[in-house]
C-alpha positions as CSV (number, residue, x, y, z in Angstrom):
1,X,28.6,-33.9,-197.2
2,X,26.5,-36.2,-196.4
3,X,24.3,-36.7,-193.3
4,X,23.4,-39.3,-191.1
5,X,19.5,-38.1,-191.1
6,X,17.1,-36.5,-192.7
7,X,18.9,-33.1,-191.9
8,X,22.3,-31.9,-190.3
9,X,21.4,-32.4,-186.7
10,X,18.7,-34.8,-187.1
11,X,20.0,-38.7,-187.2
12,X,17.4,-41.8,-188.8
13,X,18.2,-43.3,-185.3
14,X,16.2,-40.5,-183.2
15,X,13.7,-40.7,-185.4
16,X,13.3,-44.8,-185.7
17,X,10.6,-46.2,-183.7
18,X,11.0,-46.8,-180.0
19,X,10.4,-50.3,-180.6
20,X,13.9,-51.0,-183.1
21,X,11.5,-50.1,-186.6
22,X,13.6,-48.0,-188.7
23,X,12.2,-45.1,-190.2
24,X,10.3,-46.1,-193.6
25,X,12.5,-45.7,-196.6
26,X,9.8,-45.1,-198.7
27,X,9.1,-41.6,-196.6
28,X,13.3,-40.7,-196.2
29,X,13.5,-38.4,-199.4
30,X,10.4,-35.9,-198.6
31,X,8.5,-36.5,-195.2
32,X,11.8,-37.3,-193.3
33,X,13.4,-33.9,-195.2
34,X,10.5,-32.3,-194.8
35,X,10.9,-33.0,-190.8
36,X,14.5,-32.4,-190.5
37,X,14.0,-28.8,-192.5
38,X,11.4,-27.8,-189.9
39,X,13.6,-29.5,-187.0
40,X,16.8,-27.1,-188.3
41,X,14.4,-24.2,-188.3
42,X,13.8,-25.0,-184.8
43,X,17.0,-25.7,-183.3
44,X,18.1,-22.4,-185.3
45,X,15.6,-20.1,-183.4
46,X,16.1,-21.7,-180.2
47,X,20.2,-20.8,-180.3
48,X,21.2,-23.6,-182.1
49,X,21.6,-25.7,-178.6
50,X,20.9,-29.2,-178.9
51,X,17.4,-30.3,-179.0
52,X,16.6,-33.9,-177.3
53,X,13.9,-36.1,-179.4
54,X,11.9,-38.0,-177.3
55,X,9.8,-39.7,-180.1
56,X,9.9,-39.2,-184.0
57,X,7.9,-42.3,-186.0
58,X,5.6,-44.9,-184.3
59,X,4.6,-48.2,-186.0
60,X,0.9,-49.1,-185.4
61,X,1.7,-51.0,-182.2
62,X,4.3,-49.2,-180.7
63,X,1.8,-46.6,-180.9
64,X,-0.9,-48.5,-179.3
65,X,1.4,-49.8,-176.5
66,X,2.2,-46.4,-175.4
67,X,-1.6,-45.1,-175.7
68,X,-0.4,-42.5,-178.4
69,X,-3.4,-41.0,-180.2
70,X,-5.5,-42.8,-182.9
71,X,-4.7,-41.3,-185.8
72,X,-0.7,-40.2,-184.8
73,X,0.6,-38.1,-186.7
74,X,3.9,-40.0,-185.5
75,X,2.5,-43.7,-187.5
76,X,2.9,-41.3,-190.6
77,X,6.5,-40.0,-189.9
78,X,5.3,-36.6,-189.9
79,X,5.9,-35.7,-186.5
80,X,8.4,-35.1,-183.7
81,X,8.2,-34.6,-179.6
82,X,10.9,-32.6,-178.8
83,X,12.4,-31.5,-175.6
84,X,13.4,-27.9,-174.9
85,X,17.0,-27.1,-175.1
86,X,18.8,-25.9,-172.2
87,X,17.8,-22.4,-171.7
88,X,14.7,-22.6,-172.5
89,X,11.0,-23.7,-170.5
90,X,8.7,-25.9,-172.4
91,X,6.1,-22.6,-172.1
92,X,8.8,-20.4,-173.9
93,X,10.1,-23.6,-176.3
94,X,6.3,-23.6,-178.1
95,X,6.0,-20.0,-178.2
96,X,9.3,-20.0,-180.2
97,X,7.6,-22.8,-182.3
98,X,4.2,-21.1,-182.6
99,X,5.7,-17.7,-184.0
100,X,7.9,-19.8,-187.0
101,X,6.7,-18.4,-190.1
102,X,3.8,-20.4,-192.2
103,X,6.1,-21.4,-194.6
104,X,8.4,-23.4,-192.0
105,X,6.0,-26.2,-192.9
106,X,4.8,-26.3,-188.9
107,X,0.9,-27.7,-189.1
108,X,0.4,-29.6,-185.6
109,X,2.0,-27.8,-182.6
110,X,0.6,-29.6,-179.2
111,X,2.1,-28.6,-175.5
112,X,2.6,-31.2,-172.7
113,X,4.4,-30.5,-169.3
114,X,7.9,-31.9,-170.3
115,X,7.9,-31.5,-174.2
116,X,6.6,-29.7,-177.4
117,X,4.7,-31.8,-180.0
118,X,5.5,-30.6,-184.1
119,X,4.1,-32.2,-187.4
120,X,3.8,-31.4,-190.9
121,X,0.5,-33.0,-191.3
122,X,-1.4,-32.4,-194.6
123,X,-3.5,-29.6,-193.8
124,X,-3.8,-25.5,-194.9
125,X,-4.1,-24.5,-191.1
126,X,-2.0,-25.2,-187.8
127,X,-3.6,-27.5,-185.5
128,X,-3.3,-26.4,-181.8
129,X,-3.5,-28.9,-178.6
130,X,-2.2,-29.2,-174.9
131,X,-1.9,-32.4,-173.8
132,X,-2.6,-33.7,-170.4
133,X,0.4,-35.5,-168.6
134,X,3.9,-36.2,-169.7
135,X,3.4,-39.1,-172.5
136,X,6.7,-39.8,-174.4
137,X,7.5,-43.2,-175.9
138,X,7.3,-45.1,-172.7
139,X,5.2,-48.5,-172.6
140,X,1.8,-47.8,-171.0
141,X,1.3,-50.0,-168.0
């Protein structure tokens, strides 16, 4: 069967850039699976509820326009904000995400006060954050 994402219950539209930029082909066949296998995981331990993206790749401007950070993660299609499912409070949402296993791929894991912040940057280690207000893709002013 064949999916309309990187992954069963991710689609290439959630993850396109807020400003209409599709999600680079030249990243669908491992970043983009590599995403959607860490996004399944996810949606798995949380009760398989549906799991709202609220931002998934950034082109270089769109990431400048919303004051996103420098060197994004998201500008490399590695990364996804992600709102809790029902059931669940952002606290308890990234403590799920924390305690996935190493191998779930999981290398950025930042907290903000309305969403949970995963990438798969290249790195050996997990990179840890809380972030300071409730960015998500939304213009700065």
């Amino acid at each position: 069967m064949a999916h309309r994402g990187p992954s069963p219950h991710l689609s290439w539209d959630e993850i396109a850039c807020k400003d209409g930029t599709p999600y680079p082909i030249v990243w669908r066949k491992e970043r983009a699976v590599h995403l959607g296998r860490l996004f399944e995981l996810i949606r798995r331990e949380a009760g398989n509820k549906p799991i709202t993206v609220l931002s998934g790749f950034r082109t270089f401007d769109w990431n400048k326009k919303i004051r996103g950070a420098i060197n994004s993660q998201h500008m490399f299609g590695r990364a996804l904000d992600l709102r809790p499912p029902e059931g669940h409070s952002v606290t308890s949402f990234h403590r799920l995400i924390y305690n996935l296993p190493a191998s779930s791929g999981l290398r950025g894991l930042g907290l903000y006060k309305t969403f949970v912040h995963v990438d798969i940057r290249e790195s050996n280690f997990l990179a840890q954050w809380s972030g300071s207000g409730a960015k998500d893709d939304s213009p700065a002013d």
